[in-house]
N, C-alpha and C positions, 0 to 999 in steps of 0.2 A: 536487384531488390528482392529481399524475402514474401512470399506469399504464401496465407492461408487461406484455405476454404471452407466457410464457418457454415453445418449443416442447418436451415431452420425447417419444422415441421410444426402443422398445427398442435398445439399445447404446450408448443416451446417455452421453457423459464425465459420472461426477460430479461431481468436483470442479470442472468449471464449472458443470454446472446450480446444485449449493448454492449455491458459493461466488456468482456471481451473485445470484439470490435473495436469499441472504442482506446484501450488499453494497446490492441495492436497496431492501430494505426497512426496512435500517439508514439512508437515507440518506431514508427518508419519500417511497418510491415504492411503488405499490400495486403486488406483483408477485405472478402470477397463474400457475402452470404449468399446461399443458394437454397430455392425451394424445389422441394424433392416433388408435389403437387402440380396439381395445371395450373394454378393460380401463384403470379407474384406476391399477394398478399397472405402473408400467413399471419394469422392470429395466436399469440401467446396462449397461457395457461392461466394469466388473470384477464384474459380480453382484449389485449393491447392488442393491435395489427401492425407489422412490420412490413415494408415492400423491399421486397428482397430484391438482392442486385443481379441475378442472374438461376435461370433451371440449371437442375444438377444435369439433366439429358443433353444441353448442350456447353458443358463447362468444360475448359480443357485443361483438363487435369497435370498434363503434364508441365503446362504455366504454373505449379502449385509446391511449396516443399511441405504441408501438413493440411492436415485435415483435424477439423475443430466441430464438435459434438458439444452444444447445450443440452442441460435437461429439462425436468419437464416429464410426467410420468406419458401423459400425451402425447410427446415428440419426439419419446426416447422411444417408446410404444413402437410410435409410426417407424423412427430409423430402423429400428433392430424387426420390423416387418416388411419395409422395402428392398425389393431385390437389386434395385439401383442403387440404393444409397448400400446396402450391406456388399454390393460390389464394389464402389467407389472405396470403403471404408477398407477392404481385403488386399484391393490395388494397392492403394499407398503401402500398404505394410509390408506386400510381397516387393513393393518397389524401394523400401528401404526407407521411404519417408516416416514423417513424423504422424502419429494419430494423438488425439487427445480429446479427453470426456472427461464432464466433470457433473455432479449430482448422481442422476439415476443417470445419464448418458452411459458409464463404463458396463452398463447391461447390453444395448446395442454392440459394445467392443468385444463385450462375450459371446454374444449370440454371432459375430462375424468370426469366431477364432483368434482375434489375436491382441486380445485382452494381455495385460504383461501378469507373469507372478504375483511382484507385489503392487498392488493398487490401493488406491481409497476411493471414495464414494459416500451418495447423503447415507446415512443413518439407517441400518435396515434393508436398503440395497441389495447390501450384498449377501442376501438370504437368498437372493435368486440367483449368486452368481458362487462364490466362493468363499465363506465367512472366513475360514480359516485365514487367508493371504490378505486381510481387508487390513490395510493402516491405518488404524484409526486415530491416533495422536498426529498427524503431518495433513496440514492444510494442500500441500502438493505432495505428488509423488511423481517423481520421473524412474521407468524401468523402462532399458533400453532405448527408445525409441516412442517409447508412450507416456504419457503425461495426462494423469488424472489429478481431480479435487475433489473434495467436497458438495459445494452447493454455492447458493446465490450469495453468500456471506464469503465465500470464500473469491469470488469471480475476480476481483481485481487481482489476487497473489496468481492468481489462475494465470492470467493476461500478462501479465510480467513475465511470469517463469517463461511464458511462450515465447515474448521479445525477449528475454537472456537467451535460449538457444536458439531465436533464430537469428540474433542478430549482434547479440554480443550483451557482456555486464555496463558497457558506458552507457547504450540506449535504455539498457534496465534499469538503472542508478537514475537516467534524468530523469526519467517518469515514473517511478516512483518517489523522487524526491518531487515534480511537479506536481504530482496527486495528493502529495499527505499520504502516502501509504507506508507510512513506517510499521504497522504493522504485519507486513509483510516479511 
């Protein structure tokens, strides 16, 4: 079975960390949130508190084929200043795994080095990152091995594209056709 490990940090967007999780695990990917904090509870960026399923200090990463970045100006903050989480994020890349951000998260991907060429990102973004290479017509981008989006409007197409490669177009087809997301 595919798994990912989906980072949360306080000021995390909710509506992508669920809708994520929720999208992979619909689609029969193991998905695993981890707080990068001393506290299982991380509170979102509108208030909400999430109790995350596991520390990133003891998660075993090699149980894992991607790593997954919500944003959230607060939690993309915290990832792209923790030394755990900007090492966890380096490992999968050097490991060949998959990373993915999506909002302000693909700042964290920059500030780890292995941000892809072409990305997207919310709106503005990517002033601190690369305006030039920002896709900004495509709800996803996949470069190489990395898979960005948008924002919390985008999270479902987000969650999909993630079960397409991790697990095939039929699991991506039933849940999107389960969800209503034909706009995707």
């Amino acid at each position: 079975m595919a798994a990912a490990l989906v980072l949360l940090a306080d000021g995390f967007e909710e509506i992508e960390a669920i809708s994520i999780i929720d999208i992979l695990r619909r689609g029969g990917v193991e998905a695993d949130s981890a707080y990068i904090a001393d506290s299982e509870l991380v509170t979102g960026a509108n208030g909400i508190s999430v109790k995350a399923d596991i520390s990133l200090k003891v998660a075993m990463l090699d149980d894992y084929d991607m790593v997954v970045l919500p944003g959230g100006w607060g939690g993309t903050n915290a990832l792209a200043q923790s030394p755990l989480a900007q090492t966890v994020i380096k490992k999968f890349a050097q490991d060949g795994k998959w990373v993915a951000a999506i909002c302000a998260a693909p700042y964290a991907l920059h500030v780890a080095g292995v941000l892809s060429k072409r990305y997207t990102c919310y709106p503005s973004v990517e002033e601190q990152i690369r305006p030039e290479d920002r896709v900004s017509d495509q709800k996803v981008v996949i470069d190489g091995k990395v898979i960005t989006s948008q924002g919390p409007g985008t999270a479902i197409c987000f969650g999909l594209e993630i079960v397409r490669q991790l697990v095939g177009e039929d699991s991506y087809q039933l849940v999107k056709e389960g969800t209503l997301s034909t706009f995707c």
